[in-house]
C-alpha positions as semicolon CSV with decimal commas, in nm:
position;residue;x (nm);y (nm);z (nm)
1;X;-10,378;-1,203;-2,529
2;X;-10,162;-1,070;-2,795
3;X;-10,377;-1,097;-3,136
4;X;-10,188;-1,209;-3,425
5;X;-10,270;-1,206;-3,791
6;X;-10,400;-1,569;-3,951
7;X;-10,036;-1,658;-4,070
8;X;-9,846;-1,556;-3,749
9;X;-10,089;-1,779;-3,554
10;X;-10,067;-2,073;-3,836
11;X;-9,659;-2,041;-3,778
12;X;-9,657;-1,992;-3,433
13;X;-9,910;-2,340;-3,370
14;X;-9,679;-2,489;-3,595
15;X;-9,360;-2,362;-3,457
16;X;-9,497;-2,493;-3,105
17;X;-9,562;-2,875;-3,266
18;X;-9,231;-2,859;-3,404
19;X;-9,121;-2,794;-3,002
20;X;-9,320;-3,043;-2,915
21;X;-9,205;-3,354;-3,170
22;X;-8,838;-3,296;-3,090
23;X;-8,939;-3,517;-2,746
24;X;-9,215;-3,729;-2,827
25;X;-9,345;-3,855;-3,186
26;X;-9,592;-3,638;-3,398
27;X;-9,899;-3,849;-3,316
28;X;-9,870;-3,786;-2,957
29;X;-9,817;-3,429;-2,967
30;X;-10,134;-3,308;-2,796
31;X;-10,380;-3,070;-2,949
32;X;-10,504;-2,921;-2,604
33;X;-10,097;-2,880;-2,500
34;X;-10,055;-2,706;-2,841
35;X;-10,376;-2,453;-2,762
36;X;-10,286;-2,422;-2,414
37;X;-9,935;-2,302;-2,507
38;X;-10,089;-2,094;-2,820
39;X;-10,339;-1,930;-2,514
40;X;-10,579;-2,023;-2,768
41;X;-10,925;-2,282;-2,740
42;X;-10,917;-2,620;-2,835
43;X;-11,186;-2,451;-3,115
44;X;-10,998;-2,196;-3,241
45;X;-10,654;-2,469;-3,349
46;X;-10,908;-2,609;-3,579
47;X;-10,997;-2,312;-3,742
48;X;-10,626;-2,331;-3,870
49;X;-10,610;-2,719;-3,877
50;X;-10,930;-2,844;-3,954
51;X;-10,868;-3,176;-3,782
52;X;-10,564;-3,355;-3,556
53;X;-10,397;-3,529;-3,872
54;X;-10,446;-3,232;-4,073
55;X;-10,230;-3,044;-3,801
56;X;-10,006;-3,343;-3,758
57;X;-9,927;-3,365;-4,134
58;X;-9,873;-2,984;-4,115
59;X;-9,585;-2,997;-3,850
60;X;-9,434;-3,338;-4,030
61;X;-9,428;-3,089;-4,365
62;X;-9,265;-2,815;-4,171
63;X;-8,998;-3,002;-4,013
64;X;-8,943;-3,142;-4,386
65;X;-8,893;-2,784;-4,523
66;X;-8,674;-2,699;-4,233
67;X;-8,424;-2,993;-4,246
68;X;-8,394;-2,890;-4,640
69;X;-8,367;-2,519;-4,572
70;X;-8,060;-2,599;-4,362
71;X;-7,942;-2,840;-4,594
72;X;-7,930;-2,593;-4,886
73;X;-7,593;-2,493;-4,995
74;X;-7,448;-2,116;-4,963
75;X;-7,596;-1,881;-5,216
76;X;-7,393;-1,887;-5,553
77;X;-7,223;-2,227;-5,473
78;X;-7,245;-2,515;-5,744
79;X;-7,042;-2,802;-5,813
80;X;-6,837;-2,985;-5,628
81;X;-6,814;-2,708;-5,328
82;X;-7,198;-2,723;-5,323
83;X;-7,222;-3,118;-5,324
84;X;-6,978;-3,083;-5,012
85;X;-7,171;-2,815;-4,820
86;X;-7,521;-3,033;-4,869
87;X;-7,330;-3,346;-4,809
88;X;-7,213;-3,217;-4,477
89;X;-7,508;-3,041;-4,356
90;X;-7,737;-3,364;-4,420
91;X;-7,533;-3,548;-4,215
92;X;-7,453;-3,304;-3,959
93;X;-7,839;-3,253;-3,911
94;X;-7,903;-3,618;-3,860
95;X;-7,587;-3,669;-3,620
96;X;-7,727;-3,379;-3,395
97;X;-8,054;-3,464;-3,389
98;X;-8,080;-3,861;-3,490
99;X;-8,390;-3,952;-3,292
100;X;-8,600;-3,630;-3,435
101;X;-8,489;-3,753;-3,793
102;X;-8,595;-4,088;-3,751
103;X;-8,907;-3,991;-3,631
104;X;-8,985;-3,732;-3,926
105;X;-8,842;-4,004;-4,187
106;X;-8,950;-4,348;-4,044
107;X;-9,167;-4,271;-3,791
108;X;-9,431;-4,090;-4,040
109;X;-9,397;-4,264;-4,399
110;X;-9,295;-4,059;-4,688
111;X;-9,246;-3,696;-4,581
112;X;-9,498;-3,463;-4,789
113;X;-9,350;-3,106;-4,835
114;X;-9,560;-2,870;-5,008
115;X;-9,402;-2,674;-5,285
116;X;-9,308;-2,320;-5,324
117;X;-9,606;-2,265;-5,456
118;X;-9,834;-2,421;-5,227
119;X;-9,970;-2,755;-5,368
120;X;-9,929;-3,028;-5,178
121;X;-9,693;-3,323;-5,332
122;X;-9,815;-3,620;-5,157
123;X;-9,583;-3,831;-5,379
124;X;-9,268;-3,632;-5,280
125;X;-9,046;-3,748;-5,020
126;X;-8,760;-3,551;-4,814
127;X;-8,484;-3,796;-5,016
128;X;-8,634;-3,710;-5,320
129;X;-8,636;-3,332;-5,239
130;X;-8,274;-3,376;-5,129
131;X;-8,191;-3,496;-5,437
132;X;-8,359;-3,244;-5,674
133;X;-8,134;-3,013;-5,454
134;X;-7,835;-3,224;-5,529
135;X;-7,926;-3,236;-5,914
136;X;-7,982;-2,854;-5,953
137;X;-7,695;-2,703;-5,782
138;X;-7,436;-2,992;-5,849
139;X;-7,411;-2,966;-6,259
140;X;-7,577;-3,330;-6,225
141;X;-7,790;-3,454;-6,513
142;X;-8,200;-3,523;-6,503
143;X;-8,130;-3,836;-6,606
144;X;-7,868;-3,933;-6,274
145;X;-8,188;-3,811;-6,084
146;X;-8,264;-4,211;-5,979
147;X;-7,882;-4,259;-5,854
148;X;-7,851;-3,943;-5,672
149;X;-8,168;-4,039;-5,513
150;X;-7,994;-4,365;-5,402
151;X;-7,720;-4,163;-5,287
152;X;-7,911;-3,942;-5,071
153;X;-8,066;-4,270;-4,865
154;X;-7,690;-4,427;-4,856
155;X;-7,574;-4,097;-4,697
156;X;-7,928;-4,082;-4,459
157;X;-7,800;-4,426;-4,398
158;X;-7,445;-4,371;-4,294
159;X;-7,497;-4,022;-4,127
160;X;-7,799;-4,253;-3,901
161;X;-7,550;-4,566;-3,830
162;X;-7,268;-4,363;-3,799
163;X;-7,415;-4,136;-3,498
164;X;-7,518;-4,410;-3,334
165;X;-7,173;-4,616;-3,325
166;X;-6,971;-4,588;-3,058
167;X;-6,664;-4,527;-3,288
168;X;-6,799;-4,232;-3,361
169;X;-6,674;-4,193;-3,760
170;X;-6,562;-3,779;-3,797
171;X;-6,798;-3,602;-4,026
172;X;-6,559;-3,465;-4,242
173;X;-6,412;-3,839;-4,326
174;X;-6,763;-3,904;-4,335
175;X;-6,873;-3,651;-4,622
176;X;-6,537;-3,706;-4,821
177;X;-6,646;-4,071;-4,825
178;X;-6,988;-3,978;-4,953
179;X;-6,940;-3,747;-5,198
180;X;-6,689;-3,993;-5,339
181;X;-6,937;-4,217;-5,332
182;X;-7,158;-4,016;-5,547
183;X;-6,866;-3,908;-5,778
184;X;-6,788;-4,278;-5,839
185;X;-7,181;-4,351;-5,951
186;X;-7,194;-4,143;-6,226
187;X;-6,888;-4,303;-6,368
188;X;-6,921;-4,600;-6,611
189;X;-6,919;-4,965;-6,472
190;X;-6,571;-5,014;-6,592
191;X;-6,401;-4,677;-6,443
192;X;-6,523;-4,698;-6,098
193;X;-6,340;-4,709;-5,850
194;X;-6,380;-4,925;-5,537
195;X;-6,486;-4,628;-5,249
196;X;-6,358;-4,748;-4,898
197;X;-6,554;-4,717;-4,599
198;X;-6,409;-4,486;-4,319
């Protein structure tokens, strides 16, 4: 048995939960399957996790900070070019793997990611992450924070239906819509304009 250090074996339990939830949801993601697969006892997962939910809640969190790593726009991109490249890779995420998002989002109840830092936010949710990303590399305001945070479940929303319709809409038509959509919320009342569906 190879012996890894704490942290290897903490990612690679992890890593094999994440495996694991793609098929089935997180609750039935077996703790003996997990050890078996580790080559580790039953015993020595809870040494890491020290109970089911905790390791549950662990793999929920690190499929959160994985769908917003890939989300992240390129390094050095703001504005509009940044608000495209999240828009798109939130939506191409959930189109390629609907039935894993569904499960993280609705299947668990709010998503708790744990900051850089550590500390668990058990308030924070992967929408409200989404749109903290949205705020800081966009040029948008702390004060749009609640209406890009309504943006980010209209695009969940239309990335979900949308990949599930038979039509099929094309991403690209698909994220033009959206960040129009966005553009057209931060305008006053009077200025919007209506933003057709595609």
């Amino acid at each position: 048995m190879v012996r890894l250090t704490p942290d290897e074996r903490r990612r690679q339990l992890l890593g094999i939960g994440l495996r694991m939830f793609v098929d089935k949801p997180v609750q039935e993601v077996s703790i003996d399957a997990v050890a078996a697969e580790a080559g580790i006892s039953r015993g020595l997962l809870f040494h890491y996790f020290p109970t089911k939910t905790a390791y549950h809640q662990a793999v929920v969190a690190a499929a959160g900070r994985r769908f917003l790593r890939n989300a992240r726009p390129d390094d050095g991109a703001t504005g509009e070019v940044a608000l495209e490249q999240v828009t798109r890779r939130f939506i191409e995420q959930i189109r390629r793997r609907r039935a894993f998002y569904v499960a993280l989002v609705f299947g668990q109840g709010p998503v708790s990611i744990p900051t850089p830092e550590g500390e668990e936010e058990f308030a924070t949710t992967l929408r409200a992450r989404l749109a903290d990303l949205v705020i800081e590399r966009c040029g948008y305001a702390a004060a749009a924070r609640p209406v890009v945070h309504a943006w980010v479940a209209y695009v969940e929303d239309r990335a979900i239906e949308s990949s599930a319709d038979a039509s099929n809409v094309e991403v690209t038509a698909l994220v033009a819509h959206c960040t129009r959509a966005l553009e057209a919320l931060q305008e006053p009342p009077t200025q919007r304009p209506r933003v057709p569906l595609p």
